[in-house]
DSSP file (Angstrom, degrees, kcal/mol; ACC not computed):
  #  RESIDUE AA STRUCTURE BP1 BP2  ACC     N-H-->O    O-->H-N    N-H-->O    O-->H-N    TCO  KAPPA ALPHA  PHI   PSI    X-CA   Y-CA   Z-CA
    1    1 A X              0   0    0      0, 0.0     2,-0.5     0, 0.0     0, 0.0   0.000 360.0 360.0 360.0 157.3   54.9   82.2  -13.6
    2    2 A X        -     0   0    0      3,-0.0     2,-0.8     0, 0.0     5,-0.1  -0.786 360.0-133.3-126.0 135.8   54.1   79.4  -15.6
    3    3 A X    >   -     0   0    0     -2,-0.5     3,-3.0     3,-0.3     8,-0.0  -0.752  30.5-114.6 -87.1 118.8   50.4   77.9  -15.7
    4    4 A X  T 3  S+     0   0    0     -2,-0.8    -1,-0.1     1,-0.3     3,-0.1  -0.063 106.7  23.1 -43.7 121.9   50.4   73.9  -15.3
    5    5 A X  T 3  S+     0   0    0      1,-0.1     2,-1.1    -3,-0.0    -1,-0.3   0.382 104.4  93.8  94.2 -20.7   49.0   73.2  -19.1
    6    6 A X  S <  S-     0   0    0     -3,-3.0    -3,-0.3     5,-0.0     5,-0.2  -0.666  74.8-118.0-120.0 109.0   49.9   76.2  -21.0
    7    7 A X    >   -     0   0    0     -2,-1.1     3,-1.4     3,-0.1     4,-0.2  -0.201  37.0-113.0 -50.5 139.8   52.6   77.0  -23.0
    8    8 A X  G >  S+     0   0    0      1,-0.3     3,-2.6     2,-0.2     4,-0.3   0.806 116.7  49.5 -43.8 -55.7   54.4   79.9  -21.6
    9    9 A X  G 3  S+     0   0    0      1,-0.3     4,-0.3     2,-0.2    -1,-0.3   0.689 106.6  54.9 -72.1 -20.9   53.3   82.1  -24.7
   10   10 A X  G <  S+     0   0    0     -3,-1.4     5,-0.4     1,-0.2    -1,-0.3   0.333  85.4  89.2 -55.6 -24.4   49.5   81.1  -24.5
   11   11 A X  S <  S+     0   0    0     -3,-2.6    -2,-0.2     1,-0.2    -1,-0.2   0.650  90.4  35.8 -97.2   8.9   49.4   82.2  -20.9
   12   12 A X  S    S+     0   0    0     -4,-0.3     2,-3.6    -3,-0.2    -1,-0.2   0.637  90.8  97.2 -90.8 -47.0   48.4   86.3  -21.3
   13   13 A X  S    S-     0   0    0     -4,-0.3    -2,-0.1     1,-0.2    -1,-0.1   0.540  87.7-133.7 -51.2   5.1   45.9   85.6  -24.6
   14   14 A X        +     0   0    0     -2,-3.6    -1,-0.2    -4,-0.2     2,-0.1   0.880  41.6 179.3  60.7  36.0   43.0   85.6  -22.2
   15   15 A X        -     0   0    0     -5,-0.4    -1,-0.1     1,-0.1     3,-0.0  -0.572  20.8-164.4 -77.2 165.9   41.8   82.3  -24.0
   16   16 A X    >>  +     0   0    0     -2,-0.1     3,-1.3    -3,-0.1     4,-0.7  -0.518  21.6 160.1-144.0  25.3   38.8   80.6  -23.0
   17   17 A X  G >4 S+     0   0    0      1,-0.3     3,-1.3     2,-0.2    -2,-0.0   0.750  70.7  57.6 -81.0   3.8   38.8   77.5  -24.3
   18   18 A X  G 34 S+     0   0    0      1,-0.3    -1,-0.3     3,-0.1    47,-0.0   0.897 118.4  40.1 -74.9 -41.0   36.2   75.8  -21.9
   19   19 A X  G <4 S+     0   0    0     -3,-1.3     3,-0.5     2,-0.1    -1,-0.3   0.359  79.7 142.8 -73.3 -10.6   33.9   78.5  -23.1
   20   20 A X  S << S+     0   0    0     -3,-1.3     2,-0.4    -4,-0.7     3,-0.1  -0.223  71.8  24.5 -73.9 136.8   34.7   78.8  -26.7
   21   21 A X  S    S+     0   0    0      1,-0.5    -1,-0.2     0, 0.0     3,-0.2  -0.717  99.5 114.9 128.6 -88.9   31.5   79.5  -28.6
   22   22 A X  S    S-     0   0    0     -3,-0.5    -1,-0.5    -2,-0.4     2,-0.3   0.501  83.2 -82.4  -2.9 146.3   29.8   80.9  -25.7
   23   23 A X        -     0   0    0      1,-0.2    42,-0.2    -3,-0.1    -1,-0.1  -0.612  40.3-177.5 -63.5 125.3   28.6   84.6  -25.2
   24   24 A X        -     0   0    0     -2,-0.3    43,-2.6     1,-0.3     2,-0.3   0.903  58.1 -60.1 -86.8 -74.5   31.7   86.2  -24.1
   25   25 A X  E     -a   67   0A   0     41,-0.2     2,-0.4    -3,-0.1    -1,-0.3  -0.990  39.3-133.9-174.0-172.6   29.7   89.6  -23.6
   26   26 A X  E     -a   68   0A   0     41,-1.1    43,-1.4    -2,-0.3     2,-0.3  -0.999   9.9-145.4-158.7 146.0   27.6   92.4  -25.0
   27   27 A X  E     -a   69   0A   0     -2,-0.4     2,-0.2    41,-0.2    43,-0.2  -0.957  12.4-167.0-130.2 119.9   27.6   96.2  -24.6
   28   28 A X  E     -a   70   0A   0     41,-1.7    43,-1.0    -2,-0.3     2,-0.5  -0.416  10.4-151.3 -96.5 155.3   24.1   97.9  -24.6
   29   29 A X  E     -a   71   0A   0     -2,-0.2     2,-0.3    41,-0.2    43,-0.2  -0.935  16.0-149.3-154.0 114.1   24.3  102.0  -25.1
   30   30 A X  E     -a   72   0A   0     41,-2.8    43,-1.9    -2,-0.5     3,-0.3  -0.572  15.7-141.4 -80.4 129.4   21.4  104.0  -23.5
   31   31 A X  S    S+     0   0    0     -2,-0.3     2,-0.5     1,-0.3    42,-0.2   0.977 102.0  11.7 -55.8 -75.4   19.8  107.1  -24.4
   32   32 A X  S >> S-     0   0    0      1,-0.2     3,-2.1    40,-0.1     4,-0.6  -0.876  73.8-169.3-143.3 112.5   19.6  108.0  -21.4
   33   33 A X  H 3> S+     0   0    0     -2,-0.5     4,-2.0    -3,-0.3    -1,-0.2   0.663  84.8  57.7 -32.8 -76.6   21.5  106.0  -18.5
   34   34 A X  H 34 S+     0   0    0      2,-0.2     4,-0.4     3,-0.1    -1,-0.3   0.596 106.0  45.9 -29.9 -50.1   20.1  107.2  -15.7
   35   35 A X  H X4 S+     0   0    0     -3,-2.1     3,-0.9     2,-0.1     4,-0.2   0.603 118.2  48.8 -83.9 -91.7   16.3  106.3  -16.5
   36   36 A X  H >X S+     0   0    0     -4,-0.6     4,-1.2     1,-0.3     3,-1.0   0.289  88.8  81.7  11.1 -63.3   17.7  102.1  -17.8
   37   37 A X  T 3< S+     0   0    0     -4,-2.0    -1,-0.3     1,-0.2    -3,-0.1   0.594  86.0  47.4  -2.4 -61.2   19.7  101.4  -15.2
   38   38 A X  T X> S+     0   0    0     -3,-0.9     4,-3.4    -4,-0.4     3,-0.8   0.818 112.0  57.8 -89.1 -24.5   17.0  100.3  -12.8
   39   39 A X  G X4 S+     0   0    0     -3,-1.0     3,-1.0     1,-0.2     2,-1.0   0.917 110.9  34.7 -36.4 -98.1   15.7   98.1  -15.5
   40   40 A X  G 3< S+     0   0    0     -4,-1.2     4,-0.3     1,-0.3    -1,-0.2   0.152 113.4  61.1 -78.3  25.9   18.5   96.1  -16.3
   41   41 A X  G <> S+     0   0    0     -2,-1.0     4,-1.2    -3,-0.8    -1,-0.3   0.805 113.0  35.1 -79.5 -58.1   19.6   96.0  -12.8
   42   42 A X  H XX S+     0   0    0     -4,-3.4     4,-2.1    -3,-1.0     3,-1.7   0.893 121.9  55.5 -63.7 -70.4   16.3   94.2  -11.5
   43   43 A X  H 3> S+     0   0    0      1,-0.4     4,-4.8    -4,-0.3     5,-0.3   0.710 117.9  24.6-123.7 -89.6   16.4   92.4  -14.9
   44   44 A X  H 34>S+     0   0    0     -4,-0.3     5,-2.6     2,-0.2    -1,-0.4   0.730 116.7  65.9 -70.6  -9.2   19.9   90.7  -15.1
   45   45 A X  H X<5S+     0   0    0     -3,-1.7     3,-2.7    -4,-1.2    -2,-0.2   0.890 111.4  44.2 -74.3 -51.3   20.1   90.7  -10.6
   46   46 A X  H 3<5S+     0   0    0     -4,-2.1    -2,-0.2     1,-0.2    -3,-0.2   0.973 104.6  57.0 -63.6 -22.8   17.1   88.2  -11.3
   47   47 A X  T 3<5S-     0   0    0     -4,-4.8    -1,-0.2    -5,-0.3    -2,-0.2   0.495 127.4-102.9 -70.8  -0.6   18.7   86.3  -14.1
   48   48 A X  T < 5S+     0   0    0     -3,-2.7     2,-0.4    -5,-0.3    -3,-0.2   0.852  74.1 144.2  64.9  39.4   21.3   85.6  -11.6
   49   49 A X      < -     0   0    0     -5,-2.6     2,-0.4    -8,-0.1    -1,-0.2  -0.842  38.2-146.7 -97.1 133.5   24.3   88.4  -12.9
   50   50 A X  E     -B   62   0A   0     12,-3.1    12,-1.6    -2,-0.4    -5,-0.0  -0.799  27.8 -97.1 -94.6 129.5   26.2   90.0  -10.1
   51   51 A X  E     +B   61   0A   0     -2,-0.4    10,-0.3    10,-0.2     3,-0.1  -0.398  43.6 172.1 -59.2 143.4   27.5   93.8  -10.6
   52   52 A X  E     +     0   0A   0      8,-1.4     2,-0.3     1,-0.4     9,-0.2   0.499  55.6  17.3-115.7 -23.1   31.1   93.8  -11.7
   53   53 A X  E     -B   60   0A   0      7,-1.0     7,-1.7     2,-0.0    -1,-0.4  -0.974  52.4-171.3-146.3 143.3   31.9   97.7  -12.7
   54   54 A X  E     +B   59   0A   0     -2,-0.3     5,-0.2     5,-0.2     2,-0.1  -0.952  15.6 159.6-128.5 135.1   30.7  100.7  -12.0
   55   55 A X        -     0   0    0      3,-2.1    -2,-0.0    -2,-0.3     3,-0.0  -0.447  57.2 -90.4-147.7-152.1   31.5  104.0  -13.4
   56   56 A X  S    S+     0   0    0      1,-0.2     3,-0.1    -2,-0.1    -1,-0.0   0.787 126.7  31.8-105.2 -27.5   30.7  107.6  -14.2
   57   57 A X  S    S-     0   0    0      1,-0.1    15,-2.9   -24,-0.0     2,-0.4   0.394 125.7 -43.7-108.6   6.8   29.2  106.3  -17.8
   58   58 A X  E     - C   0  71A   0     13,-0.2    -3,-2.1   -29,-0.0     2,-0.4  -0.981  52.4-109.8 167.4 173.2   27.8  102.8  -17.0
   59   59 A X  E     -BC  54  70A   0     11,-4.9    11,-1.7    -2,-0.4    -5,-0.2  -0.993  12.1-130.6-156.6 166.3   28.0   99.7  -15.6
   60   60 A X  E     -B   53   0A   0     -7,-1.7    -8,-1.4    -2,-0.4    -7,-1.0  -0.672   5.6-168.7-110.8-177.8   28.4   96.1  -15.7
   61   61 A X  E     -B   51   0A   0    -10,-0.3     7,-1.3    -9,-0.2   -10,-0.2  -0.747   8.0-164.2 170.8 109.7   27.4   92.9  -14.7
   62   62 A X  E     +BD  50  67A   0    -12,-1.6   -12,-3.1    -2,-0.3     2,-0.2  -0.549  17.1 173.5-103.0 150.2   28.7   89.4  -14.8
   63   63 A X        -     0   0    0      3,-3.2     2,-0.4   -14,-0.2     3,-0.1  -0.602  67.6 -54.4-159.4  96.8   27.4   85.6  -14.5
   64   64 A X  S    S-     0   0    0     -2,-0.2    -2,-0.0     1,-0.2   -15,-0.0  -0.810 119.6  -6.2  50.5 -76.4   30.3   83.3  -15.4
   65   65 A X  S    S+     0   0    0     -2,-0.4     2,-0.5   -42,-0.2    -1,-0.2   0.138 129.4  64.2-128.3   5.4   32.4   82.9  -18.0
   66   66 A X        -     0   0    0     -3,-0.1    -3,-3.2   -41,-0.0     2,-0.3  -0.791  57.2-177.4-129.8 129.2   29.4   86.4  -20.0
   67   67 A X  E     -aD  25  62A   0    -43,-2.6   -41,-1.1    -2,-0.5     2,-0.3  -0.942  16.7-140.1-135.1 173.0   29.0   89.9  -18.8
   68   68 A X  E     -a   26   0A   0     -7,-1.3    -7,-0.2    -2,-0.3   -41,-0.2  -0.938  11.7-166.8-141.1 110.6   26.8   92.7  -19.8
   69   69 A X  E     -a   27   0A   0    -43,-1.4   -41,-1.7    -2,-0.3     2,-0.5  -0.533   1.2-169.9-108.8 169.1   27.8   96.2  -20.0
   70   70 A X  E     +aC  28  59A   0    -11,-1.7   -11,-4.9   -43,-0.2     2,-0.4  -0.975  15.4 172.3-155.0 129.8   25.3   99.2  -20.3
   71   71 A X  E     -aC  29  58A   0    -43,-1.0   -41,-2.8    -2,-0.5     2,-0.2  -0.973  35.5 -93.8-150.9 157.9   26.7  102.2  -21.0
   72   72 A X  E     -a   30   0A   0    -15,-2.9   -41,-0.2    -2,-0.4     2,-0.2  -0.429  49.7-124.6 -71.9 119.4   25.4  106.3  -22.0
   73   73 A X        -     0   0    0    -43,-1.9     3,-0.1    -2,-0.2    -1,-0.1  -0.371  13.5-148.9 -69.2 151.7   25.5  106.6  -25.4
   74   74 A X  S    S+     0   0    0      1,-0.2     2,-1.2    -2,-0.2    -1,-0.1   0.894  79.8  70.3 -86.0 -27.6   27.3  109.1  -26.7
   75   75 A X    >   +     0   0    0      1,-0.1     3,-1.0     2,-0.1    -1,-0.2  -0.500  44.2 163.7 -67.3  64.7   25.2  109.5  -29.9
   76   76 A X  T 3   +     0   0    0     -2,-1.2    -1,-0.1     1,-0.3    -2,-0.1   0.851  67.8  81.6 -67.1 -13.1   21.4  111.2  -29.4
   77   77 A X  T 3  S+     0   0    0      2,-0.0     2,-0.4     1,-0.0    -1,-0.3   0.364  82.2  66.1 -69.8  30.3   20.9  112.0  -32.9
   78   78 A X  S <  S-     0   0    0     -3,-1.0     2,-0.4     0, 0.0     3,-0.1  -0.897  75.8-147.6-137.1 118.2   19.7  108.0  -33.9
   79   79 A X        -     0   0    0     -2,-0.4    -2,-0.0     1,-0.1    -3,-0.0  -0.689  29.9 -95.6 -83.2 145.9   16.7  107.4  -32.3
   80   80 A X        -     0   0    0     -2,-0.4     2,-0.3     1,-0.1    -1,-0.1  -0.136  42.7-174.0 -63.5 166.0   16.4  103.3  -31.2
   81   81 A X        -     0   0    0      3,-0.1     3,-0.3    -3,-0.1    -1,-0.1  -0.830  17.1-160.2-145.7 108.4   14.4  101.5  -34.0
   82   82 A X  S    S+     0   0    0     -2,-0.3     4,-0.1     1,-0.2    -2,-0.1   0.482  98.0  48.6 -58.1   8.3   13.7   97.8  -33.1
   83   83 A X  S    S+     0   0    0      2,-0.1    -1,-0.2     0, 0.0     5,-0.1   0.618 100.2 104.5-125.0 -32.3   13.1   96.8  -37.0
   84   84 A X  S    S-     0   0    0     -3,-0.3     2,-0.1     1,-0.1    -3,-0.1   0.060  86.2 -85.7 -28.1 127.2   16.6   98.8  -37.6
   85   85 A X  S    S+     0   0    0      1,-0.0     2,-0.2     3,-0.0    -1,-0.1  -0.666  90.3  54.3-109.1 160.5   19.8   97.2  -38.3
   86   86 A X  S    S-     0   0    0     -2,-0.1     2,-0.5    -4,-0.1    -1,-0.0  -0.855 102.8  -8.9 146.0-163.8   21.7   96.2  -35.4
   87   87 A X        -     0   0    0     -2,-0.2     3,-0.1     1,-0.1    -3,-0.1  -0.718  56.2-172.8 -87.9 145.9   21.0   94.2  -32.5
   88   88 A X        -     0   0    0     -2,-0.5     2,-0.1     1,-0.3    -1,-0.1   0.545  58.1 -14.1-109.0 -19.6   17.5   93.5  -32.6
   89   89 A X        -     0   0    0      2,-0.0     2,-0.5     0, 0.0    -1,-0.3  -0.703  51.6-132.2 148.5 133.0   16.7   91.6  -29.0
   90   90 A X        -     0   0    0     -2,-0.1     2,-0.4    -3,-0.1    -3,-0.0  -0.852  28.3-167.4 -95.1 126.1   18.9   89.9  -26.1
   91   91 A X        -     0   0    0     -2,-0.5     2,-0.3     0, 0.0    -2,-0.0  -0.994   4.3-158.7-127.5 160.0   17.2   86.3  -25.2
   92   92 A X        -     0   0    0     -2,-0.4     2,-0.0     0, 0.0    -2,-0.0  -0.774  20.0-112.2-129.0 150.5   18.3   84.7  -22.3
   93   93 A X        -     0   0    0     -2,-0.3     2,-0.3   -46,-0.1     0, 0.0  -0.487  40.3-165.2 -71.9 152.4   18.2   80.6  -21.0
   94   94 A X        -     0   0    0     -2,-0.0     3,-0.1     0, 0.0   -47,-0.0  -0.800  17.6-130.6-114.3 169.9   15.8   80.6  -18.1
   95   95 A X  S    S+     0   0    0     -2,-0.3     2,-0.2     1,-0.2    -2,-0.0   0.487  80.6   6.0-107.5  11.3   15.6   77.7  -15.8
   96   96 A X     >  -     0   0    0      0, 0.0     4,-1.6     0, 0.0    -1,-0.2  -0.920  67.2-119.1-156.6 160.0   12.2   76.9  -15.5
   97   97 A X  H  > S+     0   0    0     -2,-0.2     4,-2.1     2,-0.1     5,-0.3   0.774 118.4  67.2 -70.4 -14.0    8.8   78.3  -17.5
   98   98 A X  H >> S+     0   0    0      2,-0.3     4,-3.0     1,-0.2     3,-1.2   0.979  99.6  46.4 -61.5 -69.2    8.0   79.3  -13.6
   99   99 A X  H 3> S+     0   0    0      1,-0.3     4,-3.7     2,-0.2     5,-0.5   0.974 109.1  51.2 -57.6 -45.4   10.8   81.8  -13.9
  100  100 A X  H 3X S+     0   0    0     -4,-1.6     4,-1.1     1,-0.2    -1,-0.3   0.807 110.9  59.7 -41.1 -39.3    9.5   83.1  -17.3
  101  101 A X  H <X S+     0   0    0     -4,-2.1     4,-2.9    -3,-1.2    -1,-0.2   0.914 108.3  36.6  53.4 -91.9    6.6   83.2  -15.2
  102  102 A X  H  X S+     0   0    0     -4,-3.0     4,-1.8     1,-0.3     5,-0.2   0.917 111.3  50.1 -57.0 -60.7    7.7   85.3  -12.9
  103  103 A X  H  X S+     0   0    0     -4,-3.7     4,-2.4     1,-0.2    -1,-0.3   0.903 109.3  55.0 -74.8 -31.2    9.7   87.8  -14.3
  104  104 A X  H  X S+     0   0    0     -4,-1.1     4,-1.1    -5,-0.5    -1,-0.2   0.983 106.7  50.6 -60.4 -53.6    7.1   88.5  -17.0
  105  105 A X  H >< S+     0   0    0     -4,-2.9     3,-1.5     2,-0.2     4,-0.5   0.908 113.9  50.4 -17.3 -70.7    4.6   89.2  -14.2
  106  106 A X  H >< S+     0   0    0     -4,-1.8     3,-0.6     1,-0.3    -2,-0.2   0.855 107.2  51.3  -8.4 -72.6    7.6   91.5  -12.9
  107  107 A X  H 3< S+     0   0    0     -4,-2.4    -1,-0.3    -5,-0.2    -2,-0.2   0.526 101.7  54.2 -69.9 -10.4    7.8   93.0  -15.9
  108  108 A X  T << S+     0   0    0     -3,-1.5    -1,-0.2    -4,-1.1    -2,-0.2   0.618 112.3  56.7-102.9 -33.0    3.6   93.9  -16.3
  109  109 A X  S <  S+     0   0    0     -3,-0.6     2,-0.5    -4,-0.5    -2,-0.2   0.285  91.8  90.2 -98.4  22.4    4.4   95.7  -12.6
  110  110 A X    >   -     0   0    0      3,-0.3     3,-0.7     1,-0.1    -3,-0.0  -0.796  57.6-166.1-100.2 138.3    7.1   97.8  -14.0
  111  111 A X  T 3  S+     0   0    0     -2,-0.5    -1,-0.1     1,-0.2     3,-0.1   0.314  89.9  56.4-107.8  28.6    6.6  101.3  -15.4
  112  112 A X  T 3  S+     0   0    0      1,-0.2    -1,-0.2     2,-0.0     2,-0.2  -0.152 113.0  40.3-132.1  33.5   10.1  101.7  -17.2
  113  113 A X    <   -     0   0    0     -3,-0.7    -3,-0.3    -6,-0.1    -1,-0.2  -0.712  67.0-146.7-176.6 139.9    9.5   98.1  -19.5
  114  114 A X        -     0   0    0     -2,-0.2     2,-0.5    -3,-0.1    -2,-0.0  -0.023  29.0-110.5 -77.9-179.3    6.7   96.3  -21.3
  115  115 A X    >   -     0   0    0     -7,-0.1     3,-0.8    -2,-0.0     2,-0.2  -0.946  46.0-137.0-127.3  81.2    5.7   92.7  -22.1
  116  116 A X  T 3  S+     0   0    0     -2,-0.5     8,-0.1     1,-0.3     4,-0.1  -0.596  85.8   2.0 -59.8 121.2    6.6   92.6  -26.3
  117  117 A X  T >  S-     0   0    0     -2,-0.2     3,-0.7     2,-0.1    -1,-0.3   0.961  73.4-172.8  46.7  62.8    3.8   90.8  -28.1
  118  118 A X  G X  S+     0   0    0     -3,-0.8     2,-6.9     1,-0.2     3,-2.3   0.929  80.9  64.2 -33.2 -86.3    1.9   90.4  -25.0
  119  119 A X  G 3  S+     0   0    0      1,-0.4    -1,-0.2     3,-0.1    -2,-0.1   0.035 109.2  39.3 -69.2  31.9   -0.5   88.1  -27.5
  120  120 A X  G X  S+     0   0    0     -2,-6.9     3,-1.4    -3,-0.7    -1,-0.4   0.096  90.5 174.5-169.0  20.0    2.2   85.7  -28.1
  121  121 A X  T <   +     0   0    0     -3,-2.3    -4,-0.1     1,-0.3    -3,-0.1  -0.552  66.7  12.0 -70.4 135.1    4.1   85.3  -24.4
  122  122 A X  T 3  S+     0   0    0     -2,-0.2     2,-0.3   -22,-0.1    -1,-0.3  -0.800 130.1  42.8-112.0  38.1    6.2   83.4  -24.1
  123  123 A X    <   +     0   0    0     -3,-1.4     2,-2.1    -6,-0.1    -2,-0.0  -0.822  56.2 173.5-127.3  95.5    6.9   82.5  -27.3
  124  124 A X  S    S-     0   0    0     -2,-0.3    -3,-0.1     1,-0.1    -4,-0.1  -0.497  81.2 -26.8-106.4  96.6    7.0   85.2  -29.6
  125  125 A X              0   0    0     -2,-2.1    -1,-0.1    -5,-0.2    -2,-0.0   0.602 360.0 360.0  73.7  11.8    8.2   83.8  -32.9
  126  126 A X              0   0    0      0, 0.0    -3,-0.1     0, 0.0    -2,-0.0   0.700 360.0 360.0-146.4 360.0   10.1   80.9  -31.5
């Protein structure tokens, strides 16, 4: 079937262009799944991301055009090293400093994630 606007050979490529540029997505790999999870559940559920997959190794979780998968890494022998290269930190739009607020609050009553460079919230080096 033919999409109004798109040449017939264009209409499988899964282009974007309304989005192009944009975070498409990004795939996080966990030491160990199980304990992450509840992190980046409450995390990206406040950020406004809805689950989208769930499976035996991981899951996902989408909020428009950008999703975020977290999944068991297969690897134990590399322990993480934030200074390592690789990806280094996810930062996220907020919509107000009030939500920045909040979820850092959030985050002070959690005992599976920290506040990085508490002595520089909520701008730490930018």
């Amino acid at each position: 079937m033919a999409v109004r606007g798109v040449p017939a050979a264009m209409e499988d490529d899964h282009a974007d262009p309304d989005h192009s540029g944009g975070l498409h997505h990004v795939e996080l790999y966990a030491e160990d799944l199980p304990v992450a999870l509840p992190f980046w559940e409450w995390l990206l559920g406040a950020l406004g991301y809805d689950r989208k997959h769930d499976w035996g190794g991981g899951r996902s979780w989408i909020r428009g055009p950008t999703y975020i998968v977290l999944t068991a890494a297969d690897r134990r022998d590399h322990p993480f090293d934030r200074e390592a290269p690789g990806l280094n930190h996810l930062a996220f739009h907020a919509a107000s400093r009030e939500q920045v607020d909040g979820l850092t609050a959030a985050v002070r009553e959690r005992d599976d994630a920290t506040v990085l460079f508490e002595d520089r919230h909520p701008y730490a080096g930018g």
